[in-house]
C-alpha positions as CSV (number, residue, x, y, z in Angstrom):
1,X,0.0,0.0,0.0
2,X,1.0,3.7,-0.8
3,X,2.5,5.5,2.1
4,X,1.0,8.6,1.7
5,X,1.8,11.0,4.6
6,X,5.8,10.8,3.4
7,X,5.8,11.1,-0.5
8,X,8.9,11.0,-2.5
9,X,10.8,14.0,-3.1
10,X,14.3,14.3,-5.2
11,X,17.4,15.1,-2.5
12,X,19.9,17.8,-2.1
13,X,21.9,15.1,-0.3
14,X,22.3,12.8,-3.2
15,X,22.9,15.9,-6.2
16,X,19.4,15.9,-7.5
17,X,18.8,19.7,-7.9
18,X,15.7,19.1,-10.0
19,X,12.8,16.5,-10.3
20,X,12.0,15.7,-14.1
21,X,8.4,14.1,-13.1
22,X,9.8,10.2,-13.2
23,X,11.4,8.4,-9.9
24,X,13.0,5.2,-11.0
25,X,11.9,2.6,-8.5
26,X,13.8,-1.1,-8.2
27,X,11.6,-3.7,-9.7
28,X,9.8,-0.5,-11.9
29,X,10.2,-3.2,-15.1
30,X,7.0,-3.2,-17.1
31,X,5.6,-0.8,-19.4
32,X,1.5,-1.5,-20.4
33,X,0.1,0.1,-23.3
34,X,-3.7,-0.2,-25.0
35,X,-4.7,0.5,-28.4
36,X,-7.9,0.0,-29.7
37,X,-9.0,-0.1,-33.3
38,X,-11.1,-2.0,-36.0
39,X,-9.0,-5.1,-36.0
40,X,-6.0,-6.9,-35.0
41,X,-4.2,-6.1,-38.4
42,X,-5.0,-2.1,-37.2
43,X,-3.5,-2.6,-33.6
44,X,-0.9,-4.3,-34.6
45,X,0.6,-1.7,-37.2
46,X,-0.1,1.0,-34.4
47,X,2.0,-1.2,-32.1
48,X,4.5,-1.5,-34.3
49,X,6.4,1.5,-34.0
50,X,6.4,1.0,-30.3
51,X,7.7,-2.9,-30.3
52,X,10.7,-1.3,-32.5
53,X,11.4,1.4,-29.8
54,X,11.6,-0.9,-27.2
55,X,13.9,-2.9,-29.2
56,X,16.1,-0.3,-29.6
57,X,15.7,0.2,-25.8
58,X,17.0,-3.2,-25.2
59,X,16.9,-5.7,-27.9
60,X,16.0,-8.1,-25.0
61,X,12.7,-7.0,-24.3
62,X,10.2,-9.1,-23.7
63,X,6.2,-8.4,-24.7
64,X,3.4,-10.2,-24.1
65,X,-0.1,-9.0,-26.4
66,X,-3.4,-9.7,-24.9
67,X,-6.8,-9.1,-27.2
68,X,-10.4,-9.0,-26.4
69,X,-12.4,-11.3,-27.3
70,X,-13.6,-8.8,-30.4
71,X,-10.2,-8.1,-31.1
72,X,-11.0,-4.5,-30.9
73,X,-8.6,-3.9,-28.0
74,X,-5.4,-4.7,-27.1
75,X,-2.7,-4.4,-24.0
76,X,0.9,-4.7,-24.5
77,X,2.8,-5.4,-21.7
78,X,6.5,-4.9,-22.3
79,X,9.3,-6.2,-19.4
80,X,12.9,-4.8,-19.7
81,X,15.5,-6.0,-17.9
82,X,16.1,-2.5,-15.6
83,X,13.6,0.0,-14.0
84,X,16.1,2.7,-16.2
85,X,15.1,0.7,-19.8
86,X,11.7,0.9,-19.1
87,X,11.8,5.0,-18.2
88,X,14.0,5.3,-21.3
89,X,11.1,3.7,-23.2
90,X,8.3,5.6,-21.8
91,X,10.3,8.8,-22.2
92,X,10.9,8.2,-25.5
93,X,7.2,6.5,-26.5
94,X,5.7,9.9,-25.7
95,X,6.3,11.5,-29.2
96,X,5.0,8.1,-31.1
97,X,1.6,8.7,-28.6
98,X,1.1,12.1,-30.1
99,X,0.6,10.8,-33.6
């Protein structure tokens, strides 16, 4: 559960001067991302651009696609092997989400 009376907050102690908006927690490994669209053949040409991201990420990415049972939705999970891969990804996936 969330401890919410002491939040995160970056550190003078450790040289963080700044806080970009991302903490990178240990075990932080898996991105998830929906798409919908008329069919599988449509979500999986959006998702393409974002399967060859996270390749270039870390060729050793590992996805797993999960439909519905119309195939008009799908969620992508996608495990990297660091907490720091996977908020290089998401950092990087935001300017294939503004499409």
């Amino acid at each position: 559960m969330a401890d919410l009376q002491h939040p995160e907050e970056p550190c003078e102690a450790c040289g963080v001067a700044a806080e970009i908006g991302f903490l990178i927690r240990e075990g932080d490994d898996v991105s998830t991302l929906t798409f919908n669209g008329s069919g599988k053949d449509v979500i999986e040409t959006e998702f393409a651009p974002f399967l060859t991201l996270a390749k270039s990420v870390n060729n050793n990415v590992q996805y797993q696609t999960i439909y519905s049972d119309n195939e008009t939705a799908m969620t992508a999970s996608l495990q990297f092997e660091c907490s720091a891969e996977k908020l290089i990804f998401d950092l990087k996936s935001r300017s294939l989400a503004s499409r």
